[in-house]
C-alpha positions in Angstrom: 73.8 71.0 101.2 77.5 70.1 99.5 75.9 72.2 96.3 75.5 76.3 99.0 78.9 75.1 100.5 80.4 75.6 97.3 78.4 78.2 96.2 79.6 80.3 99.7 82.6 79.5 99.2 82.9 81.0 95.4 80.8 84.3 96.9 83.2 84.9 99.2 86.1 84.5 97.7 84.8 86.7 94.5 84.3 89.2 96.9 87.6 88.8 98.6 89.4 89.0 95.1 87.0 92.2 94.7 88.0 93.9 97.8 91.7 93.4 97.3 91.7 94.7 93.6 90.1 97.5 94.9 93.0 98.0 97.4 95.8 98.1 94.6 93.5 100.2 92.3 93.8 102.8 95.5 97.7 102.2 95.6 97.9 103.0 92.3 95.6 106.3 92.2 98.0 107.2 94.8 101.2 106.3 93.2 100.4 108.4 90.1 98.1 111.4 91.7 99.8 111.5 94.9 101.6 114.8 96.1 104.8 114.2 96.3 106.6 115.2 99.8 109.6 114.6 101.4 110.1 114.2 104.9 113.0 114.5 106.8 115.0 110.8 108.6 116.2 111.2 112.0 118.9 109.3 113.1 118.4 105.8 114.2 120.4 103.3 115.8 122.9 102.3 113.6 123.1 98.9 115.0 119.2 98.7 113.8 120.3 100.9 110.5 120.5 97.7 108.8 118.9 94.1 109.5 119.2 92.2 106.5 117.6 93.3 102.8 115.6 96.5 104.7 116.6 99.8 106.3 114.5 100.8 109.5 113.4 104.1 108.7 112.4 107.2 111.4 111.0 110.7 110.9 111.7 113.9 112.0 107.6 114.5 112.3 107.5 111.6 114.8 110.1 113.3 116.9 108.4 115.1 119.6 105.4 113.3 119.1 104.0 112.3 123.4 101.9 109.2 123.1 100.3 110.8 126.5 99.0 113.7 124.4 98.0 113.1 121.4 95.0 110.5 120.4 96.1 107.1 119.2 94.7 107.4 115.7 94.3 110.6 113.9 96.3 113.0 111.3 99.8 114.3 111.1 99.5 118.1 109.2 102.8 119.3 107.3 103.6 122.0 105.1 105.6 122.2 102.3 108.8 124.0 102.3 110.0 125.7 99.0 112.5 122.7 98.7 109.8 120.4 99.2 110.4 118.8 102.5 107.8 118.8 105.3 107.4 120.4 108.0 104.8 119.7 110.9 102.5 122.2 111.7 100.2 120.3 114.2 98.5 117.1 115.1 95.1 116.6 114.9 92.9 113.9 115.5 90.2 115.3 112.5 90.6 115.5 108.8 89.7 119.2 109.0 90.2 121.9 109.7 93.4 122.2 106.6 94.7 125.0 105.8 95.8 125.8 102.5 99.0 124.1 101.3 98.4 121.6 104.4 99.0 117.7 104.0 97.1 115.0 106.0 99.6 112.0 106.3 97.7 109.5 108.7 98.9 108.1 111.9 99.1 105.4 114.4 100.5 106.3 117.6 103.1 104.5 119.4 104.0 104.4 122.7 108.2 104.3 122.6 108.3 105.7 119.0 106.0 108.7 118.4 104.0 108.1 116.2 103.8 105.8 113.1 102.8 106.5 109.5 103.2 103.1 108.4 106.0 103.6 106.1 109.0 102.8 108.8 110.6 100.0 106.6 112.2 100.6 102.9 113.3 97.2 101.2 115.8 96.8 99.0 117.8 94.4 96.4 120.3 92.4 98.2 124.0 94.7 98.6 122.5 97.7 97.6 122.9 98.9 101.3 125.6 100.8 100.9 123.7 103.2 98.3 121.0 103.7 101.1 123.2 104.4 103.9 123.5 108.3 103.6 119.8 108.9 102.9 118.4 111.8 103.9 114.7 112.0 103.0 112.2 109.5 102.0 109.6 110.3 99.6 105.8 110.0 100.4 102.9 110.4 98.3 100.1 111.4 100.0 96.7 112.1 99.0 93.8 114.5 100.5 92.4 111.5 102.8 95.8 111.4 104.7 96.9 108.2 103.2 100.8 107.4 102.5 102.9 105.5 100.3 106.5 105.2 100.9 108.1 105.8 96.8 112.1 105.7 97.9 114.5 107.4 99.6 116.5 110.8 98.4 120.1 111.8 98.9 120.4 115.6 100.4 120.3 117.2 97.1 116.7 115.8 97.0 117.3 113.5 94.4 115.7 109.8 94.3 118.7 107.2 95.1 117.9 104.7 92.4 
């Protein structure tokens, strides 16, 4: 009996390890094949600006956003601007239908926020807030599924604080 238990054990965690190299193989497809897009920050509190090493981050696309309404899961849609920010077009709860130059970024909705597309926190090094403070966009990569990754945060000239 001792002699399965260990063999179970070794299965399963082989196929944890598995599933969770899969997951950073995924962030990585997305960091390097990802469109780029910038969406716009609304203001936020500024006693809740900054807590500590990480900014609390809002969207202009959640702004607007009735939890009533919409479905709790399901697809922001945004269109690029000729400067690159987005724009929302609509809200869907469907992958399709997506027009041409349409982005999916998915969504969780929120019932005292709008909605949520998972990237509401950007870390950073330890006194570098001050360089953060007058972002105006942070940068998303998305990819044709509708999932996001947060990259950094740009000034208003649309360039990547660093």
């Amino acid at each position: 009996m001792k002699k399965y238990k260990w063999i179970i054990i070794l299965v399963n965690l082989i196929i944890l390890l598995g599933l969770f190299n899969n997951s950073i193989l995924q962030k990585e497809e997305l960091l390097s094949n990802g469109q780029l897009i910038l969406l716009e920050l609304a203001p936020v509190d500024p006693r809740s600006l900054m807590q500590g090493d990480y900014m609390d981050l809002r969207y202009a696309i959640s702004e607007n956003s009735s939890s009533d309404s919409i479905a709790k899961r399901g697809f922001c849609v945004v269109k690029l601007e000729e400067n690159g920010v987005a724009k929302k077009v609509r809200i869907q709860e469907n992958k399709t239908p997506l027009n041409n130059n349409e982005y999916l970024i998915e969504y969780t909705s929120r019932q005292w926020r709008g909605i949520n597309i998972g990237a509401e926190s950007f870390f950073f090094q330890e006194g570098d807030a001050e360089k953060y403070e007058n972002a105006k966009y942070g940068g998303v990569r998305v990819d044709n599924q509708g999932n996001s990754l947060l990259i950094g945060l740009y000034d208003e000239y649309r360039k990547k604080i660093e």
